[in-house]
ZAMILO-142032 format. One record per residue (C-alpha): x, y, z; residue number from 1. Coordinates in Angstrom, 3 decimals. Layout:
REM ZAMILO-142032
PT; X; Y; Z; nr
PT; X; Y; Z; NUM .
...
***
This chain:
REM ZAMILO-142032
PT; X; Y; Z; nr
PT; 2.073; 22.434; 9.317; 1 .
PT; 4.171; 19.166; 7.743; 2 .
PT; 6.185; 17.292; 10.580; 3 .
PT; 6.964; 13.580; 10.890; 4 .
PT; 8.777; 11.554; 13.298; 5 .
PT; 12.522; 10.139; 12.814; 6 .
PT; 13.600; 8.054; 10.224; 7 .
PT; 14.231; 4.248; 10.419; 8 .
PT; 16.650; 2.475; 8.595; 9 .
PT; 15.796; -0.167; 6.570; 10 .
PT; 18.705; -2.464; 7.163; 11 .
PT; 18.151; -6.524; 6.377; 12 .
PT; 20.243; -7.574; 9.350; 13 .
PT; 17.892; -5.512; 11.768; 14 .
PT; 14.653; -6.759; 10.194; 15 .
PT; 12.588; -8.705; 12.295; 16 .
PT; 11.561; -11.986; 11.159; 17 .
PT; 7.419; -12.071; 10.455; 18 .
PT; 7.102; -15.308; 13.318; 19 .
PT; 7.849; -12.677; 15.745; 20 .
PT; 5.738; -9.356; 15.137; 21 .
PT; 2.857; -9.412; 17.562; 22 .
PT; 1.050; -6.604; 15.460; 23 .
PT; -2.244; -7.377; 13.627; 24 .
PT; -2.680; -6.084; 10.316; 25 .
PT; -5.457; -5.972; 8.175; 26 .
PT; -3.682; -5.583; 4.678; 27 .
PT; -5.492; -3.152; 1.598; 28 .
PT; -4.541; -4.210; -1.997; 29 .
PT; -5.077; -0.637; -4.138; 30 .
PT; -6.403; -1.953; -7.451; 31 .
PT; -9.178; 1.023; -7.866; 32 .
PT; -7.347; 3.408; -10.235; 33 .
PT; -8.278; 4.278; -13.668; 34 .
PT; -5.417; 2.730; -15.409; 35 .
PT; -4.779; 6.052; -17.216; 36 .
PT; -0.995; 4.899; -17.712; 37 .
PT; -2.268; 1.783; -19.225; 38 .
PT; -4.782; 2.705; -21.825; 39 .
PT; -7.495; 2.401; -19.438; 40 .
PT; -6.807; -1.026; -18.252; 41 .
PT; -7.691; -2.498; -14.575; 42 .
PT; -4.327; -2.395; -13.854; 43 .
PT; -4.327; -5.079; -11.122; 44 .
PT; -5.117; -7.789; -13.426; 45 .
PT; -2.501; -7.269; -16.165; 46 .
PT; -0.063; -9.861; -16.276; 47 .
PT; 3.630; -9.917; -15.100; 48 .
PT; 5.687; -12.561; -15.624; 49 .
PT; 2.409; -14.664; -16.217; 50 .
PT; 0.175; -13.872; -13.419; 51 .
PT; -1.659; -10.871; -12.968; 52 .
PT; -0.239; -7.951; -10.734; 53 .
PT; -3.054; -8.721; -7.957; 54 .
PT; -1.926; -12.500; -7.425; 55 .
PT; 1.660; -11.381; -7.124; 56 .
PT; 0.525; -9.126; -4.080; 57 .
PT; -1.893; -11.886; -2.676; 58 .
PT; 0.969; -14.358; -2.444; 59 .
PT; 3.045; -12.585; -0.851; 60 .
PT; 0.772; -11.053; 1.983; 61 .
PT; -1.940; -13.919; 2.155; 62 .
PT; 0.028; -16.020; 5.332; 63 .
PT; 0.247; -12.506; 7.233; 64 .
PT; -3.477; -11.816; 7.563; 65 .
PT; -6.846; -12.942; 8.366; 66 .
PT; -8.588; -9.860; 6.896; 67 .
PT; -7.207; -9.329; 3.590; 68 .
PT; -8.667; -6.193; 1.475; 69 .
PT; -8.911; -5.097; -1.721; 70 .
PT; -10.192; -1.776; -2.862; 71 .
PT; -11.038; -2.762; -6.599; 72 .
PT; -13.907; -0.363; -8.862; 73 .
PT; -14.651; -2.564; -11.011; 74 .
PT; -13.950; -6.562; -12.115; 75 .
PT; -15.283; -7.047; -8.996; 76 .
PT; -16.022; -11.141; -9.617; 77 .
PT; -12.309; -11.379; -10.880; 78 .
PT; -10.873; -9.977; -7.889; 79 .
PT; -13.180; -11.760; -5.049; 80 .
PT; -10.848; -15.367; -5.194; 81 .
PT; -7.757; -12.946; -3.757; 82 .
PT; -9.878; -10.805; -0.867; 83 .
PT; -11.599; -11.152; 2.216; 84 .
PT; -13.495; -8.148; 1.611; 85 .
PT; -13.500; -6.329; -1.747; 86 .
PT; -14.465; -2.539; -0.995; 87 .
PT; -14.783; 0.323; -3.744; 88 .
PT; -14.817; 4.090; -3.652; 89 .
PT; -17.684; 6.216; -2.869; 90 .
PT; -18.121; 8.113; -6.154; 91 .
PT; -18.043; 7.053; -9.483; 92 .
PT; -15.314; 8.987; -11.058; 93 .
PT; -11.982; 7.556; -9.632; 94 .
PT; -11.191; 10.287; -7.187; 95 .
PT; -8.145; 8.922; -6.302; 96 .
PT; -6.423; 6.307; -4.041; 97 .
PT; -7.321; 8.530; -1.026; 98 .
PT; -10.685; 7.385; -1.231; 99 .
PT; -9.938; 3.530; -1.551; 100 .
PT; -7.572; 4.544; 1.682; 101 .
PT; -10.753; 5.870; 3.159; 102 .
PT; -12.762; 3.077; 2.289; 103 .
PT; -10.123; 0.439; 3.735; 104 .
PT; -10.173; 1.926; 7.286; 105 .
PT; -13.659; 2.026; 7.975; 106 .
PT; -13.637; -2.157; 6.950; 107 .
PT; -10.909; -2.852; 8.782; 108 .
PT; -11.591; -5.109; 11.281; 109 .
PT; -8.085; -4.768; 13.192; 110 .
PT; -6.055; -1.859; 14.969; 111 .
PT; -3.370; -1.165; 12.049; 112 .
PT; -4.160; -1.373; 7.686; 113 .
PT; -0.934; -2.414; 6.030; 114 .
PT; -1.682; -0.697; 2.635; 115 .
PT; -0.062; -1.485; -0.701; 116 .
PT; -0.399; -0.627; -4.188; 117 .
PT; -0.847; -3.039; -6.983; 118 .
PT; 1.725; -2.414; -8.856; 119 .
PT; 4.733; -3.000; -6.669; 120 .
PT; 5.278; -7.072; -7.386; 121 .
PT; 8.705; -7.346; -6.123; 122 .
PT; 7.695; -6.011; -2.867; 123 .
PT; 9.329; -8.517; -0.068; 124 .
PT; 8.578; -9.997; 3.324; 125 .
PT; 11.339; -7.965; 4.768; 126 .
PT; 10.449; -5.013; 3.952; 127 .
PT; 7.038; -5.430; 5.306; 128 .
PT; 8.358; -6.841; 8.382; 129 .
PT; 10.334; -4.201; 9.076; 130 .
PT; 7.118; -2.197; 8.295; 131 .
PT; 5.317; -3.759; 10.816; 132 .
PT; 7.713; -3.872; 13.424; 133 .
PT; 8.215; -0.295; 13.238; 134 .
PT; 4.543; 0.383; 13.317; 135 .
PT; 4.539; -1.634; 16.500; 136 .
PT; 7.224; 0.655; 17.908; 137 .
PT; 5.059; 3.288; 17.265; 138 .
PT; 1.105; 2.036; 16.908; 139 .
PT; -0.347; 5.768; 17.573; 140 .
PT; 1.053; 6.843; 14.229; 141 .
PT; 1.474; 6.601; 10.395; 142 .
PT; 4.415; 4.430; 9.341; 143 .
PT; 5.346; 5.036; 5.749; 144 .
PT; 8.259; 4.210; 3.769; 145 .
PT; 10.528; 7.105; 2.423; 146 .
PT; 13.643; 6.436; -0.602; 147 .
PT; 15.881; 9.424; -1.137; 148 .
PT; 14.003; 12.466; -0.974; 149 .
PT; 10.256; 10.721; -1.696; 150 .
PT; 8.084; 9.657; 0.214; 151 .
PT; 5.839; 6.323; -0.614; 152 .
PT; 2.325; 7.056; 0.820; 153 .
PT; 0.684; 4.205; -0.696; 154 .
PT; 3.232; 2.116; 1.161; 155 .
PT; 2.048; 2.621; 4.394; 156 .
PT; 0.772; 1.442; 7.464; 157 .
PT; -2.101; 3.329; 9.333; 158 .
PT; -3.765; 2.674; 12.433; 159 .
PT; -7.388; 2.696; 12.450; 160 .
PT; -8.102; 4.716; 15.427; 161 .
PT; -7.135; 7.844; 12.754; 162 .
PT; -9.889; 6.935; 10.454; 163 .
PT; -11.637; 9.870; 11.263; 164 .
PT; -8.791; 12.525; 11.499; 165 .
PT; -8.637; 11.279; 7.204; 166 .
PT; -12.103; 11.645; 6.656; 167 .
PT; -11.949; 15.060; 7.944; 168 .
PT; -9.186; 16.056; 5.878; 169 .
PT; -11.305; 14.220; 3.084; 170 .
PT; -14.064; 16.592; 3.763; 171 .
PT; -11.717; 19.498; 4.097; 172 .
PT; -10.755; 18.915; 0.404; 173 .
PT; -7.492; 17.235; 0.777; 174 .
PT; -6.720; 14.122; -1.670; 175 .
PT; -2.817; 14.051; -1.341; 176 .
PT; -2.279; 10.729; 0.957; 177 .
PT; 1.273; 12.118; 1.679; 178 .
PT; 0.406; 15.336; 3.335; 179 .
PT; -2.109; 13.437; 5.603; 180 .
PT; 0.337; 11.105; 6.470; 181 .
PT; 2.252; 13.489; 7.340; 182 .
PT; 0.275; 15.839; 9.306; 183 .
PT; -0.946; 12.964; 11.394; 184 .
PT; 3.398; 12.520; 12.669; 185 .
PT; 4.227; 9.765; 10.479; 186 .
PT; 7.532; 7.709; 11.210; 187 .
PT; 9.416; 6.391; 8.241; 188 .
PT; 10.918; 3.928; 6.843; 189 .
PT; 14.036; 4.914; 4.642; 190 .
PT; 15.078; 2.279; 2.097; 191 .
PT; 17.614; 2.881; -0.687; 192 .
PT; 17.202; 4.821; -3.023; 193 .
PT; 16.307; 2.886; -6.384; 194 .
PT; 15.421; -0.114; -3.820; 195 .
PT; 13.997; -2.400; -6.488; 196 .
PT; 11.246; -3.728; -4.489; 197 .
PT; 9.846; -0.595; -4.289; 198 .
PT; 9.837; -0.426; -8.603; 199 .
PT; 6.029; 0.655; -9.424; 200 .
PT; 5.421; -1.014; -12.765; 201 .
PT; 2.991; 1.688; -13.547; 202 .
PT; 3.590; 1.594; -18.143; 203 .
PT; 3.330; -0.675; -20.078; 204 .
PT; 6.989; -0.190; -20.598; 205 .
PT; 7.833; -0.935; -16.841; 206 .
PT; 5.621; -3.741; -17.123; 207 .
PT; 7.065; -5.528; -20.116; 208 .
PT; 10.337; -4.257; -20.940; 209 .
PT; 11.861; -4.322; -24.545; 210 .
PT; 14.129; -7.223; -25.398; 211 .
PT; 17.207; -6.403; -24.158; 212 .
PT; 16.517; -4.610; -20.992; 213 .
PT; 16.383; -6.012; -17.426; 214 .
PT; 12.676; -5.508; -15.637; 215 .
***
């Protein structure tokens, strides 16, 4: 059965400001993925607007944790300078960011993973703010952000005590970080929809527009 708690509104007048959240986060950097939309390329180190995707993320989250993550399968030397702990999946054939999920929990070394894709550069602090201070509202339970009618899994916070409840589900066969979520009563946080910060630039199209077009 699929239930979640009530929505939050993500509203820049209510957000709190990141000086006053009390909640520890480790933070997870997804940069595991095959790259399929890409031609095969570690995603996480293409460039955008002249540094790679990763440094975008690592600038942004560096000042809001001590125990920064980053689930990377390969490049591993070119990804160390922007992690705390670099962690990979457990199988060779890029099962998915479930398993870089999994993989993020069991390092964590505080209650609550703030989890993030690579690809989202124009994520900002406000949104994760009011990320966090929703999680803190509600630390028993998934917090993940929601835009329209979609959910945003990989945009997430999770609190480590439910590391095992995933593996389970892991084990059970499930791979879809959304149902988990889900199951486990996640809260969310609704943003716009077509927020920009939320924009995954996920093609080489998204990543490097035409002449012409706004990113």
């Amino acid at each position: 059965m699929l239930y979640h708690r009530p929505l939050f509104i993500c509203r820049s007048e209510t957000a709190m400001s990141l000086e006053s959240l009390r909640l520890p986060c480790s933070i997870l950097l997804l940069a595991g993925g095959r790259g399929q939309r890409m031609g095969g390329e570690d995603k996480g180190l293409l460039e955008w607007r002249d540094q790679p995707l990763i440094a975008h993320l690592h600038q942004r989250v560096r000042p809001l944790t001590d125990d920064l993550i980053i689930s990377c399968n390969r490049n591993h030397a070119r990804y160390a300078p922007y992690a705390d702990q670099l962690v990979s999946d457990d199988s060779p054939d890029f099962p998915g960011p479930l398993a870089g999920i999994r993989a993020g929990l069991f390092a964590a070394r505080h209650e609550h993973l703030l989890i993030l894709p690579c690809d989202v550069p124009q994520i900002d602090a406000r949104l994760l703010a009011d990320l966090r201070a929703i999680a803190q509202r509600n630390p028993q339970v998934p917090v993940m952000v929601r835009h329209g009618e979609f959910w945003e899994p990989l945009l997430c916070i999770i609190p480590t005590a439910l590391k095992d409840q995933v593996e389970r589900a892991w084990n059970a066969g499930e791979r879809s970080p959304r149902k988990i979520l889900l199951q486990l009563g996640a809260a969310g946080l609704e943003c716009p929809s077509g927020d920009p910060r939320l924009a995954n630039l996920n093609t080489p199209e998204l990543l490097h527009p035409p002449a012409g077009m706004s990113e």
